[in-house]
matplotlib code that plots the C-alpha trace (Angstrom):
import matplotlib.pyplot as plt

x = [119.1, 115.9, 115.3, 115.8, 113.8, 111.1, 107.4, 109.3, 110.9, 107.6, 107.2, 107.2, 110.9, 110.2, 110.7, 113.7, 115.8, 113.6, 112.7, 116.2, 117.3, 114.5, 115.5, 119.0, 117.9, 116.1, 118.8, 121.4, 118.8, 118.8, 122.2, 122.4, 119.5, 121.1, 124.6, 126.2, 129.4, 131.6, 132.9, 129.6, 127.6, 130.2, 127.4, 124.6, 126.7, 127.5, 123.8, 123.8, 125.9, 125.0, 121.0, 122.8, 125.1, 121.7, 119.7, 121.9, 122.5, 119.3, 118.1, 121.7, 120.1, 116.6, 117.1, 115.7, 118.2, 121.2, 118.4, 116.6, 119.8, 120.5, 117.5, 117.7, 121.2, 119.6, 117.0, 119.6, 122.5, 119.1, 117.3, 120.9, 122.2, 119.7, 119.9, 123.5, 123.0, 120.1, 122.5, 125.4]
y = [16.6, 16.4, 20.5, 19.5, 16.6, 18.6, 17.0, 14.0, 13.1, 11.3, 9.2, 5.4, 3.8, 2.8, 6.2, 6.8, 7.2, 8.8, 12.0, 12.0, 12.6, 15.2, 17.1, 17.1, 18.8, 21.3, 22.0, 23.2, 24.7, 26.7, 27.6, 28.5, 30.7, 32.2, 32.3, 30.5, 29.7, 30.2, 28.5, 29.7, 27.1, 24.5, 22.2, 23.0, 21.2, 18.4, 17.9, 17.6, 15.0, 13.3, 12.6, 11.7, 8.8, 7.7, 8.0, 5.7, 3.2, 3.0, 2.0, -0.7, -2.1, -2.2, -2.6, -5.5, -5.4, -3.3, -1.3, -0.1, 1.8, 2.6, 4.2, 5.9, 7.3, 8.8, 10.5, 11.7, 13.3, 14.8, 16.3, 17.8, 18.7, 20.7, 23.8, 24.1, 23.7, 26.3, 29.1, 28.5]
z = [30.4, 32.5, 31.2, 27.4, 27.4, 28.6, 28.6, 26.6, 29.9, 30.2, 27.1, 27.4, 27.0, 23.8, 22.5, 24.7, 21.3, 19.4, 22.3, 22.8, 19.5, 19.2, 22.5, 21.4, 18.3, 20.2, 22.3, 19.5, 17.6, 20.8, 20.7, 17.3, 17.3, 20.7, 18.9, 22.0, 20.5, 23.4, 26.4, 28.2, 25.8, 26.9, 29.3, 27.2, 24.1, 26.8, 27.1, 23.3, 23.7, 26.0, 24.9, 21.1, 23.1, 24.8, 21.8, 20.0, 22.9, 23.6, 20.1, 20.1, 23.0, 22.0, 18.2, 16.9, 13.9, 12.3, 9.8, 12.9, 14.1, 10.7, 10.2, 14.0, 12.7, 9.6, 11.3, 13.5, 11.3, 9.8, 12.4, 14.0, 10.9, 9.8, 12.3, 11.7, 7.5, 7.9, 9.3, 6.3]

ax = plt.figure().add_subplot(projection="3d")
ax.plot(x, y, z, "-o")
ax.set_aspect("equal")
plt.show()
């Protein structure tokens, strides 16, 4: 997770959700591009995973009300859906 958050590893916790989201984007962007569909790719889409889930409980924990995980969530289907809508 460290390797995909990348310089963003060392952003204030206040932007915990918002680098995560971002690296996790960057990271299946990466596979896509790479065409990593196979069981190789398998730990690399666990670390996809795995910064979303913190990305979003993060912001639950911090969120000072239900639009400021809504809008979190928005940015998020967005900015991971794109790669994959890019390649249809």
């Amino acid at each position: 997770m460290l390797d995909a958050l990348g310089a963003d590893a060392d952003d204030a916790e206040s932007h915990t959700a918002t680098s995560c989201l971002a690296a996790a984007a960057r990271s299946l962007e990466a596979l896509l591009s790479a065409n990593r569909f196979g069981r190789e790719a398998a730990l690399d889409l666990l670390v996809v995973d795995a910064l979303t889930t913190l990305a979003y409980e993060h912001a639950a924990i911090q969120a000072r009300g239900v639009d400021e995980v809504s809008n979190l969530a928005y940015r998020g289907v967005a900015a991971l859906g794109q790669p994959a809508t890019q390649r249809v």
